[in-house]
TIZA-499533 format. One record per residue (C-alpha): residue number from 1; residue in three letters; x, y, z. Coordinates in nm, 4 decimals, always signed. Example, Ala and Ser with C-alpha at 12.3 -4.5 7.8 and 13.67 -1.06 7.14 Angstrom:
<atoms>
{1 'Ala' {+1.2300 -0.4500 +0.7800}}
{2 'Ser' {+1.3670 -0.1060 +0.7140}}
</atoms>
This chain:
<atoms>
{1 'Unk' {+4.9032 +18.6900 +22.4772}}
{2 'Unk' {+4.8421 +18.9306 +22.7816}}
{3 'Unk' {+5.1905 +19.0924 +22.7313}}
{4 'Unk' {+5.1094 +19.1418 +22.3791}}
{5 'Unk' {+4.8047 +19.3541 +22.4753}}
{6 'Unk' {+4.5872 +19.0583 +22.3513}}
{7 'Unk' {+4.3029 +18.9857 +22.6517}}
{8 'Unk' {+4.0697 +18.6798 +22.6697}}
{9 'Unk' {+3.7253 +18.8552 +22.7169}}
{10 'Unk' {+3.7943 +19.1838 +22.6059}}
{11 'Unk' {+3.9711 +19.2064 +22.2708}}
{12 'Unk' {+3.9486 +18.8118 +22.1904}}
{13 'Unk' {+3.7394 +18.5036 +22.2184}}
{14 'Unk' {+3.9142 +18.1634 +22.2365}}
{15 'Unk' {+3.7528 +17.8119 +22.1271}}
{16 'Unk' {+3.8402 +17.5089 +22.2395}}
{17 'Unk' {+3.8698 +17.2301 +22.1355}}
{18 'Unk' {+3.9584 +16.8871 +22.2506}}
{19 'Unk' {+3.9938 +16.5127 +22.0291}}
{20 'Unk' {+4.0530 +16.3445 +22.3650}}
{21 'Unk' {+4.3179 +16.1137 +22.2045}}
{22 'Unk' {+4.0676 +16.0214 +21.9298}}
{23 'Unk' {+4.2230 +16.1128 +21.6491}}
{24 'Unk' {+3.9235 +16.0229 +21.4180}}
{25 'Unk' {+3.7982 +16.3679 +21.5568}}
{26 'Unk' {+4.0349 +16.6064 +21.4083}}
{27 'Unk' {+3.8338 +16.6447 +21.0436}}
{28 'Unk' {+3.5134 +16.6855 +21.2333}}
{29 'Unk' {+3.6742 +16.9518 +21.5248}}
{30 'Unk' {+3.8664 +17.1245 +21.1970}}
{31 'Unk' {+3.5756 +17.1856 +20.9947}}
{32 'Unk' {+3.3547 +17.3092 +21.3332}}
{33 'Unk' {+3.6380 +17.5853 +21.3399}}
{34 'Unk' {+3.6040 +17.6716 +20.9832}}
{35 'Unk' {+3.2466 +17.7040 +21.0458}}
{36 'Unk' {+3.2954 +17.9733 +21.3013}}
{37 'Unk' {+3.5108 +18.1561 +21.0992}}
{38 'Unk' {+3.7448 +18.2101 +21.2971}}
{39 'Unk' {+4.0656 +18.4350 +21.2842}}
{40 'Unk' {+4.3067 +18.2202 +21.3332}}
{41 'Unk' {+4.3820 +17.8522 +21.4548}}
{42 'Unk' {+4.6032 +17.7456 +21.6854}}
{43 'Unk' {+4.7296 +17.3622 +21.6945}}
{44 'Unk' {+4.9392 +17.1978 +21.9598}}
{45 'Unk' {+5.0055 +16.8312 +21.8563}}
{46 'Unk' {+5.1116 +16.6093 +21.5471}}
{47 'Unk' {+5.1039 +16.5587 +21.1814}}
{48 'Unk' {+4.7463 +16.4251 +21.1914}}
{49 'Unk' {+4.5557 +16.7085 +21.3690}}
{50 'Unk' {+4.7795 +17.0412 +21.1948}}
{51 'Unk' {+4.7209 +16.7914 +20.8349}}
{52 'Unk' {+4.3377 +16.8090 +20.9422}}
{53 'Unk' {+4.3143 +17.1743 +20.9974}}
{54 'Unk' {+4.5277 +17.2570 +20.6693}}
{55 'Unk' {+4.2432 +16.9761 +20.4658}}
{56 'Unk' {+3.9551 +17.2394 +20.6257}}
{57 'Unk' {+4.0739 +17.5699 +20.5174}}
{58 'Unk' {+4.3177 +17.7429 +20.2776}}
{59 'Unk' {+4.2857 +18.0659 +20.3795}}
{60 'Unk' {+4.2339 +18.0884 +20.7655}}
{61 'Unk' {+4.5875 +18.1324 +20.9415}}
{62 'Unk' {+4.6975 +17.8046 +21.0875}}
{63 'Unk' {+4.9873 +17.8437 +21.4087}}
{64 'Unk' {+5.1138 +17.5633 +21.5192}}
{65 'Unk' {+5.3848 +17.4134 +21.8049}}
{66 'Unk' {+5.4719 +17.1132 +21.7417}}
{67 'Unk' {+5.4275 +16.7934 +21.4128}}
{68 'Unk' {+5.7555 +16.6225 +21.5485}}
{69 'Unk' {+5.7724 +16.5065 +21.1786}}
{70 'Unk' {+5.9605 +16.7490 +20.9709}}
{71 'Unk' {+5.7131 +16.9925 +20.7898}}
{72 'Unk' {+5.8654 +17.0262 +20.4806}}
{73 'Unk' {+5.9540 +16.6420 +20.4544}}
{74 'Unk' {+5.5734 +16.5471 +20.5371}}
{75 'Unk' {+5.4899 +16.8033 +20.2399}}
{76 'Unk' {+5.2654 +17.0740 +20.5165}}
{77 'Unk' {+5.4759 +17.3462 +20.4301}}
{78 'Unk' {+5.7082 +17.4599 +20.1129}}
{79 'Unk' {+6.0086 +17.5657 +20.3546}}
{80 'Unk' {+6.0782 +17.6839 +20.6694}}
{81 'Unk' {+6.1848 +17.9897 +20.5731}}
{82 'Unk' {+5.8711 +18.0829 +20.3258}}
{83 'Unk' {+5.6002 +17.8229 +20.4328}}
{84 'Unk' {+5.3739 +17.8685 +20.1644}}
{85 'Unk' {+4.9838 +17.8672 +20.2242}}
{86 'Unk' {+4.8566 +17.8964 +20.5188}}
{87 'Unk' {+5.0348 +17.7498 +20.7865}}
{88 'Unk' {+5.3458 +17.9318 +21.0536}}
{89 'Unk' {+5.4763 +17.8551 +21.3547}}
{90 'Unk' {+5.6753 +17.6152 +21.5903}}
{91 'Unk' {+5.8274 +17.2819 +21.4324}}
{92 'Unk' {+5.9502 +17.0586 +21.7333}}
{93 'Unk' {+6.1702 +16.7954 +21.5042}}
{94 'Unk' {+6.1231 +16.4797 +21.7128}}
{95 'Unk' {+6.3627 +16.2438 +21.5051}}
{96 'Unk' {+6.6495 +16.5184 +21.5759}}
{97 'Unk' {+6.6100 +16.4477 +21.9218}}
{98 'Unk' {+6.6130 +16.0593 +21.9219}}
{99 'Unk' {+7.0090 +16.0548 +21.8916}}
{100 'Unk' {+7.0862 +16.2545 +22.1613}}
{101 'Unk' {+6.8045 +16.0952 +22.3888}}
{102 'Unk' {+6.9895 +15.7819 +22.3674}}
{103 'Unk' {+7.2801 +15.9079 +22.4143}}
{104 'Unk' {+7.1144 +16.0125 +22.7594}}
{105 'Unk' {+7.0473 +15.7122 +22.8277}}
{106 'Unk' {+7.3745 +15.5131 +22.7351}}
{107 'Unk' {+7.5397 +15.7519 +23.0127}}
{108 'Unk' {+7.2887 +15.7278 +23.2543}}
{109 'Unk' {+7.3166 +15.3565 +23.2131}}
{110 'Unk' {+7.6711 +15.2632 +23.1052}}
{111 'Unk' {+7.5981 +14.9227 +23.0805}}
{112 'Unk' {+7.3427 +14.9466 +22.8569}}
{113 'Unk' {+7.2752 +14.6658 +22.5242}}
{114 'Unk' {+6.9475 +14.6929 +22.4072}}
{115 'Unk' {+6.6605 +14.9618 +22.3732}}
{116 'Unk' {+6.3006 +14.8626 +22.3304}}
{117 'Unk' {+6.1039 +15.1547 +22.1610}}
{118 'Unk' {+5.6978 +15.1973 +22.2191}}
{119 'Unk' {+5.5638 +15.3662 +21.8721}}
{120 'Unk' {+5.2541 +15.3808 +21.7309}}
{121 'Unk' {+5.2905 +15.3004 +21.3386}}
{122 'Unk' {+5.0139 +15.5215 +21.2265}}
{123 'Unk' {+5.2256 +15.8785 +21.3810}}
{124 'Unk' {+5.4609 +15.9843 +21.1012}}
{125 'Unk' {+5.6811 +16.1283 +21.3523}}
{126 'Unk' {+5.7004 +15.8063 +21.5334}}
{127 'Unk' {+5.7734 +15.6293 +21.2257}}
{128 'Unk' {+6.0520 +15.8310 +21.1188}}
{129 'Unk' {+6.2362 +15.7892 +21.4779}}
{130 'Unk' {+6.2000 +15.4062 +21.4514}}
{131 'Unk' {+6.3932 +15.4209 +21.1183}}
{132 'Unk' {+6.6414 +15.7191 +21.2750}}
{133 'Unk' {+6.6955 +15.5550 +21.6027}}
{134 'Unk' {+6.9078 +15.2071 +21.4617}}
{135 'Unk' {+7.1681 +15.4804 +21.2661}}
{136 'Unk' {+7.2195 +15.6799 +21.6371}}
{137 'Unk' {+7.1919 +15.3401 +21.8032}}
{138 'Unk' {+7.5000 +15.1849 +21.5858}}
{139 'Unk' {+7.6748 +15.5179 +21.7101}}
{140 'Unk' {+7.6464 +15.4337 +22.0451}}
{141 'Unk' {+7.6620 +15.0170 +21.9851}}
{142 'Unk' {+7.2582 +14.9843 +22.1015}}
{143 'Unk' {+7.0268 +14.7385 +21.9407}}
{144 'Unk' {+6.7061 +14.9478 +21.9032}}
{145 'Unk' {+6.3964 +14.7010 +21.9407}}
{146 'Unk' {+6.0658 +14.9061 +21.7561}}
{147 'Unk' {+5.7501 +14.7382 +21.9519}}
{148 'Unk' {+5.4253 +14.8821 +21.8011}}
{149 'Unk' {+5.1289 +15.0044 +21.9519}}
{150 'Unk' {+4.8166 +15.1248 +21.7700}}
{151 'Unk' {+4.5753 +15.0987 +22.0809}}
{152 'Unk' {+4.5285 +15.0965 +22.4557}}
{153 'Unk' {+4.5084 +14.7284 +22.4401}}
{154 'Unk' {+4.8049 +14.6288 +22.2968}}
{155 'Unk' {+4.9738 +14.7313 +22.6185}}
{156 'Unk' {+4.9458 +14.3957 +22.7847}}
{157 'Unk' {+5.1027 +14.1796 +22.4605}}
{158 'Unk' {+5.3440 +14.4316 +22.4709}}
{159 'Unk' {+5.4740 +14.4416 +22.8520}}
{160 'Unk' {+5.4408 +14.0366 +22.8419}}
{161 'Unk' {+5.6960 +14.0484 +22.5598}}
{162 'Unk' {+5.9159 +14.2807 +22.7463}}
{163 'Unk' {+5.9166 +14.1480 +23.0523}}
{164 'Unk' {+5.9955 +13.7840 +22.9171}}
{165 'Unk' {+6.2677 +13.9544 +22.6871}}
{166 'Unk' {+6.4443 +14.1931 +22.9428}}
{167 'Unk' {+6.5987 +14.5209 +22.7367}}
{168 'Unk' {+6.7750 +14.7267 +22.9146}}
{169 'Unk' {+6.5778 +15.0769 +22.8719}}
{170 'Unk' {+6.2565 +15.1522 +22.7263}}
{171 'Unk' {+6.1969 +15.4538 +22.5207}}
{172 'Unk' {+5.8328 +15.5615 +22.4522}}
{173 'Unk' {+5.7967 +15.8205 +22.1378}}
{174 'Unk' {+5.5006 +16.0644 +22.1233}}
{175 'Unk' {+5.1891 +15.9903 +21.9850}}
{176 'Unk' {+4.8534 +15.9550 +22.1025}}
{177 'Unk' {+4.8094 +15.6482 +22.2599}}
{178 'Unk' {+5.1380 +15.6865 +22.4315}}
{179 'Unk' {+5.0215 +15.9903 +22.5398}}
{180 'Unk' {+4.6996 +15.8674 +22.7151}}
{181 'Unk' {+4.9032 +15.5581 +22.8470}}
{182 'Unk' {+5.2096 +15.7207 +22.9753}}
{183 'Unk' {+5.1024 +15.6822 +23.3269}}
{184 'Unk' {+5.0473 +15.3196 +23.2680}}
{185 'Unk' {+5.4092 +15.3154 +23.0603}}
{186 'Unk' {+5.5745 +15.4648 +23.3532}}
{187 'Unk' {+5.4092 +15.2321 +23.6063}}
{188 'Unk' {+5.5152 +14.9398 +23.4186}}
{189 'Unk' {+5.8775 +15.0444 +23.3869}}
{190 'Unk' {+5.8869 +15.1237 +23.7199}}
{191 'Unk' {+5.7976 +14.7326 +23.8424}}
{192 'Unk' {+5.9994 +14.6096 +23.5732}}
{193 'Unk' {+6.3185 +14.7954 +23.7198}}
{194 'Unk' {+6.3479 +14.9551 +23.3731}}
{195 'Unk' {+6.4855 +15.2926 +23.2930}}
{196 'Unk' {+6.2971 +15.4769 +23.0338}}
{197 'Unk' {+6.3316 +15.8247 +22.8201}}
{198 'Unk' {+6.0138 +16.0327 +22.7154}}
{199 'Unk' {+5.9501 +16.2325 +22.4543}}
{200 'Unk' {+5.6660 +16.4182 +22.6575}}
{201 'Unk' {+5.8331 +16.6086 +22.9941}}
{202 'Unk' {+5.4509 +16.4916 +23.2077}}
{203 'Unk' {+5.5539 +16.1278 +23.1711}}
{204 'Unk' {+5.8146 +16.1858 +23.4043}}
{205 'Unk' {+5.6089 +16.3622 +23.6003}}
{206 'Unk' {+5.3820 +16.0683 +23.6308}}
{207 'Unk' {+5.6676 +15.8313 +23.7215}}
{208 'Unk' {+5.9033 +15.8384 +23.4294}}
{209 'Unk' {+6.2499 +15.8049 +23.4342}}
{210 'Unk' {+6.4315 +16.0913 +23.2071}}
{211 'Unk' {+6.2780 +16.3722 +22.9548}}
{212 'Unk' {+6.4985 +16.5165 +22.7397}}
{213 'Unk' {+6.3188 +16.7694 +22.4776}}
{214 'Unk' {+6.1947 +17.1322 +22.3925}}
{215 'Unk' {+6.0402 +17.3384 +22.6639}}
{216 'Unk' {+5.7346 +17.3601 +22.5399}}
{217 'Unk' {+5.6515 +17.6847 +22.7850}}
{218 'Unk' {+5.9050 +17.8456 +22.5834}}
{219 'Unk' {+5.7606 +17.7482 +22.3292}}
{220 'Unk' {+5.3775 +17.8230 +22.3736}}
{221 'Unk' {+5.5118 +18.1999 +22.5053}}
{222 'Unk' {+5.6754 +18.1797 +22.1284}}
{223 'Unk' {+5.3324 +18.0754 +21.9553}}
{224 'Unk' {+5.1546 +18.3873 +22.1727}}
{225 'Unk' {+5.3836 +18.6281 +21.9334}}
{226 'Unk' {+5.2482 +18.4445 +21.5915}}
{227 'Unk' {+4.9158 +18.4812 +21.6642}}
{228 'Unk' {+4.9752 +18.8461 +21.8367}}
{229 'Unk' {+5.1397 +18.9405 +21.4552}}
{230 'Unk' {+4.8808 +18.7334 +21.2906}}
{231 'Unk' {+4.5605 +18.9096 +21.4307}}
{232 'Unk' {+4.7843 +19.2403 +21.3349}}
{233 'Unk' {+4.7356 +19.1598 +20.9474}}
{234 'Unk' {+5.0838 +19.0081 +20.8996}}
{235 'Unk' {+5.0423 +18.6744 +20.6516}}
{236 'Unk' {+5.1600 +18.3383 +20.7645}}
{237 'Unk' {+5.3494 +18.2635 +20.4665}}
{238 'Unk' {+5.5665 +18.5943 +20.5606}}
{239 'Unk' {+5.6372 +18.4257 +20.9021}}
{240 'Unk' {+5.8800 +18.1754 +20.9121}}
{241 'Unk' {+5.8564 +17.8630 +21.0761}}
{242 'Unk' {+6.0665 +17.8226 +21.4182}}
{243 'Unk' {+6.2153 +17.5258 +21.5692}}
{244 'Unk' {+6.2801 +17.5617 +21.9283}}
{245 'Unk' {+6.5539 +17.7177 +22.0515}}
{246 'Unk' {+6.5665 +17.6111 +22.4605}}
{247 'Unk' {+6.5856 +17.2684 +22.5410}}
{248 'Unk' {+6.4835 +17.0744 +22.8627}}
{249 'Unk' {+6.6517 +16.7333 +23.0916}}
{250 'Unk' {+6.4622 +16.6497 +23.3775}}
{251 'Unk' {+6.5259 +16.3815 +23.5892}}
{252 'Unk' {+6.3107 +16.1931 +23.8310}}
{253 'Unk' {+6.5239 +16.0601 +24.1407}}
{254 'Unk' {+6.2440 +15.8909 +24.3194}}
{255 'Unk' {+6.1930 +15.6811 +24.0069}}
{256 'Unk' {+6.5701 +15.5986 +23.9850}}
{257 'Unk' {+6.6014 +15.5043 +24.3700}}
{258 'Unk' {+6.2924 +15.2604 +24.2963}}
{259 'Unk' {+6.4584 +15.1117 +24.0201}}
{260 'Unk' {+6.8003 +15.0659 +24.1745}}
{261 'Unk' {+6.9846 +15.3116 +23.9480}}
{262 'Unk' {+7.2304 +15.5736 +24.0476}}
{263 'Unk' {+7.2315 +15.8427 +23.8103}}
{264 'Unk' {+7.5911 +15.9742 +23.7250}}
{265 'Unk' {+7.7033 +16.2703 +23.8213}}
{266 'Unk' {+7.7979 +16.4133 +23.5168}}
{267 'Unk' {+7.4073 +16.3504 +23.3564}}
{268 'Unk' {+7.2817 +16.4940 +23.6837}}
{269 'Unk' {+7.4691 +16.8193 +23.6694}}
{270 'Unk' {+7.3336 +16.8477 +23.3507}}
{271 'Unk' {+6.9461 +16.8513 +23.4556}}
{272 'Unk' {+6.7889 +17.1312 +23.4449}}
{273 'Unk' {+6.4959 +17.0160 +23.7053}}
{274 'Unk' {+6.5194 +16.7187 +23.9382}}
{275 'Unk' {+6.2303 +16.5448 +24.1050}}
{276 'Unk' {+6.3301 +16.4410 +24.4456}}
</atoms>
């Protein structure tokens, strides 16, 4: 924003704010926005909280990075190309990544049967990887196991299962309470002697095995250049919608030595950060 001549303080105000993983909250935050009549509003996050903003307003521009559900499938925008309405900016396709994640993980762990995959039913994104997942999994001669979770305290049915059951990776999709558990996702994966994949790069950073996804920095810089030709006059609907174009693998060695896993040379070259 800075680069774009666009200064916090001087030229602009910015709002926050924050559903702290409660995604009851979005209507209520949304329609506070509205009420300040704002510019423009800028969404990082899923279906829910862009679907919440676009309920509030029909005329305020909406920028977002992110949905993971496809945009034009979930009916939020006409086409990528012409959006329609009132709503631009970053589309980061989850269920086009879940293929390639476990294809990650198959060479990372060559041995590998079974997957078990943490989703929480009530993310459309989520859902649509669970049903994507067994056609990339067939591909690749994985069983994909879906294991829901809706709350924080499911977690404990949910590790009892897996550690009586034994898969041999875990992959945790985005969504909210995976989100605000992924320290406690990592932890658990790490005891278990479990490799896992992320679809959010911080879980590994918290103890997580492998990320493999957009970089969202790239991203967010992307998002500063909406708003920058939104608060310029331009119209969202003349602003096509993006998908990003650099991609991210990071790899956390510490976690593999404490699971017992060497990581292949060949998916190790290929990392773009390591934690050591």
């Amino acid at each position: 924003m800075k680069e774009a001549g666009v200064i916090v303080g001087q030229n602009v105000a910015i709002e926050y704010r924050y559903a702290e993983t409660k995604r009851e909250r979005y209507p209520v935050l949304a329609a506070d926005l509205v009420r300040l009549k704002v510019d423009v509003i800028v969404l990082a996050g899923g279906l829910l909280p862009i679907q919440a903003a676009k309920n509030a307003t029909k005329t305020i521009p909406i920028v977002m990075v992110g949905t993971g559900a496809d945009p034009v499938r979930t009916g939020l925008v006409e086409s990528l190309a012409r959006p329609g309405g009132n709503l631009t900016g970053i589309t980061i396709l989850e269920t086009h990544l879940g293929g390639k994640r476990l294809e990650l993980l198959k060479e990372s762990v060559p041995k590998l049967a079974r997957v078990a995959v943490l989703y929480d039913p009530d993310v459309p994104a989520a859902r649509q990887i669970t049903e994507d997942l067994p056609v990339a999994g067939n591909a690749l001669r994985l069983t994909i196991q879906p294991l829901k979770v809706r709350a924080s305290e499911n977690f404990e049915r949910i590790f009892a299962a897996l550690s009586k059951e034994r898969p041999g990776a875990l992959y945790a999709a985005s969504g909210l309470v995976i989100t605000a558990n992924r320290k406690r996702i990592a932890d658990f994966a790490q005891e278990s002697q479990l490799p896992s994949m992320y679809s959010e790069r911080e879980a590994v950073s918290a103890g997580g095995l492998i990320y493999y996804g957009p970089d969202l920095g790239e991203s967010y810089r992307r998002i500063a250049w909406y708003v920058d030709r939104i608060l310029k006059g331009a119209k969202p609907n003349d602003l096509p919608i993006e998908q990003p174009t650099k991609f991210e693998l990071v790899i956390n060695l510490k976690t593999a030595k404490q699971i017992g896993l060497i990581i292949p040379p060949n998916v190790l070259a290929r990392a773009d950060k390591v934690i050591r």
